[in-house]
C-alpha positions as CSV (number, residue, x, y, z in Angstrom):
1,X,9.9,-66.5,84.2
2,X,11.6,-65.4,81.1
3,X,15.7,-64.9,80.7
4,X,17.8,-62.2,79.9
5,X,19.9,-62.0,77.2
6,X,22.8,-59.6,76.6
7,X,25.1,-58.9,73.7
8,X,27.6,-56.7,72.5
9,X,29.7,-55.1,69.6
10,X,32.9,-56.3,68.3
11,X,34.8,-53.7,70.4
12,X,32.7,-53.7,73.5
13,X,31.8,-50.0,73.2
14,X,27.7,-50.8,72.9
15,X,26.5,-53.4,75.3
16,X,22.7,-54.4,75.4
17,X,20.0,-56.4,77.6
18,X,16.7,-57.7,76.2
19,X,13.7,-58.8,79.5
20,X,12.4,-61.5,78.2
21,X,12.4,-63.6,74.7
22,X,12.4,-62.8,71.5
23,X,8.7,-62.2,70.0
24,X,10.3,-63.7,66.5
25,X,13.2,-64.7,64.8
26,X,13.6,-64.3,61.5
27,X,15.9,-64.3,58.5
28,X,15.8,-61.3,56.3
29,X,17.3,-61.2,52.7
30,X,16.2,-58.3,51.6
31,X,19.7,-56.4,49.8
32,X,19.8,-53.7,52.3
33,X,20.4,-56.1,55.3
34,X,22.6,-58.0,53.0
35,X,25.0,-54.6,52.3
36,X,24.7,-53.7,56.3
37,X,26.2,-57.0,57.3
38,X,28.2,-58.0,54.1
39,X,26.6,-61.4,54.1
40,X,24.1,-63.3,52.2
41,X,20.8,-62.4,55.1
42,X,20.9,-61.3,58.5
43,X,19.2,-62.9,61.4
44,X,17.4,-61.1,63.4
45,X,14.9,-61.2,66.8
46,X,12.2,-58.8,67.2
47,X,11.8,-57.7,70.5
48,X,9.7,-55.1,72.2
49,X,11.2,-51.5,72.6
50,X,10.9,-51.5,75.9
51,X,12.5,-54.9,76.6
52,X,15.6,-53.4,74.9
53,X,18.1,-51.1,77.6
54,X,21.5,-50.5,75.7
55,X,24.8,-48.8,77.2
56,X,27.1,-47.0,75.1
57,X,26.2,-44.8,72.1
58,X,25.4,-45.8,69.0
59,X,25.7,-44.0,65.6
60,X,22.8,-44.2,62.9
61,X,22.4,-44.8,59.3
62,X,18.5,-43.6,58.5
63,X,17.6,-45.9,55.5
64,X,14.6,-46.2,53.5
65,X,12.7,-49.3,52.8
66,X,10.5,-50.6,50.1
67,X,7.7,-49.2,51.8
68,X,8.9,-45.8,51.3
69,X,9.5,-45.5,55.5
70,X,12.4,-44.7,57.4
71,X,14.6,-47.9,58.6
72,X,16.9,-46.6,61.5
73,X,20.3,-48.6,61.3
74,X,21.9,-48.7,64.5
75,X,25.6,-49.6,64.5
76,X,28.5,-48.9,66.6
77,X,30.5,-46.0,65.1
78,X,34.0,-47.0,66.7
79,X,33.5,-51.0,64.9
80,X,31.2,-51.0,62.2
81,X,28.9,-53.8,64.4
82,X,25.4,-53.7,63.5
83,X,23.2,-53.6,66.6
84,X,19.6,-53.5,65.5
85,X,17.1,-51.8,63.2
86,X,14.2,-50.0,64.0
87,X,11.4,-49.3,60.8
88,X,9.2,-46.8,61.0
89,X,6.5,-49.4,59.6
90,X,6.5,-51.4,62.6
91,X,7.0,-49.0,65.9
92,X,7.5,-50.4,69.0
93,X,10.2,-53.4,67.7
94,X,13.7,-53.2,67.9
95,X,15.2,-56.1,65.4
96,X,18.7,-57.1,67.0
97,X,21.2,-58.2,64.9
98,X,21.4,-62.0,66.1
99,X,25.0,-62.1,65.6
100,X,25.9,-59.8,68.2
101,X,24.0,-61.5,71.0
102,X,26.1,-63.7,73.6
103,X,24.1,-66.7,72.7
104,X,23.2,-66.3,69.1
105,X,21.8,-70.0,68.2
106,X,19.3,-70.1,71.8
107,X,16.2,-69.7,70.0
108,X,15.9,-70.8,66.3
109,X,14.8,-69.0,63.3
110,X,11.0,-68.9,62.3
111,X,10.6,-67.5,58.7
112,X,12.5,-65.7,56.1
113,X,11.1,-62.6,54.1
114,X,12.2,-61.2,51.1
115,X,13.3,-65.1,49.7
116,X,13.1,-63.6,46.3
117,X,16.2,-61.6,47.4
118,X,18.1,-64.7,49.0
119,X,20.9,-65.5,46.7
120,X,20.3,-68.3,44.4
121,X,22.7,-71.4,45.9
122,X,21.1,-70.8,49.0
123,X,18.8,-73.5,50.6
124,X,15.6,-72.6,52.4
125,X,16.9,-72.0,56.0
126,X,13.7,-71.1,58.3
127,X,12.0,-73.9,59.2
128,X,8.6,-72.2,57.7
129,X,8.7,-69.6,55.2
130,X,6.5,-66.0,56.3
131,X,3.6,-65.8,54.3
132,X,5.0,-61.8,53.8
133,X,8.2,-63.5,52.1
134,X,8.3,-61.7,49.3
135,X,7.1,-58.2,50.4
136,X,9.4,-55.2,50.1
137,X,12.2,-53.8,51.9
138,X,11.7,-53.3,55.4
């Protein structure tokens, strides 16, 4: 049986539940994710849409990614918190910010994509590096 796993924004005003574990966790460098969260990557679990139930509203910043899709930035409008991302280039995932779930560290990053992005004093962090690491934006 797989565990639940809930998280929240910095103010408490969004609060989510994810069935079940992550399908992936990755690190993602590319520069929108590192303007969103103001930090050299974000970390981030793919999960199934439906796995996903959130309570609370969140607002929505509708970006565009290398691939010339939509990404859908959802953040909590009263803190700034960044909750997850949704690309139209891969529907049916929701990619929660790790950083916002209760236990952040449970499951360890996989891969890292857009490494030509990550900044330069960095050291490899993924134990395995995607073979998509240097695609675009997603």
């Amino acid at each position: 049986m797989s565990e639940t796993h809930k998280g929240a924004c910095l103010c408490g005003q969004i609060h989510y539940t994810v069935a079940g574990d992550p399908l992936m966790v990755g690190i993602c460098h590319c520069r929108n994710c590192q303007r969103q969260s103001g930090a050299p990557f974000s970390v981030v679990w793919g999960v199934a849409d439906a796995a996903f139930t959130q309570q609370g509203e969140t607002s929505e910043y509708a970006d565009t990614g290398d691939s010339g899709q939509v990404v859908h930035r959802l953040f909590c409008g009263a803190c700034g918190s960044p909750i997850r991302s949704r690309a139209d280039a891969a529907p049916g995932i929701s990619f929660i910010k790790a950083g916002t779930l209760d236990q952040p560290d449970r499951f360890p990053a996989a891969f890292e994509v857009y490494c030509d992005r990550a900044w330069s004093w960095l050291p490899q962090l993924a134990q395995a590096r995607h073979p998509l690491a240097y695609m675009g934006d997603a």
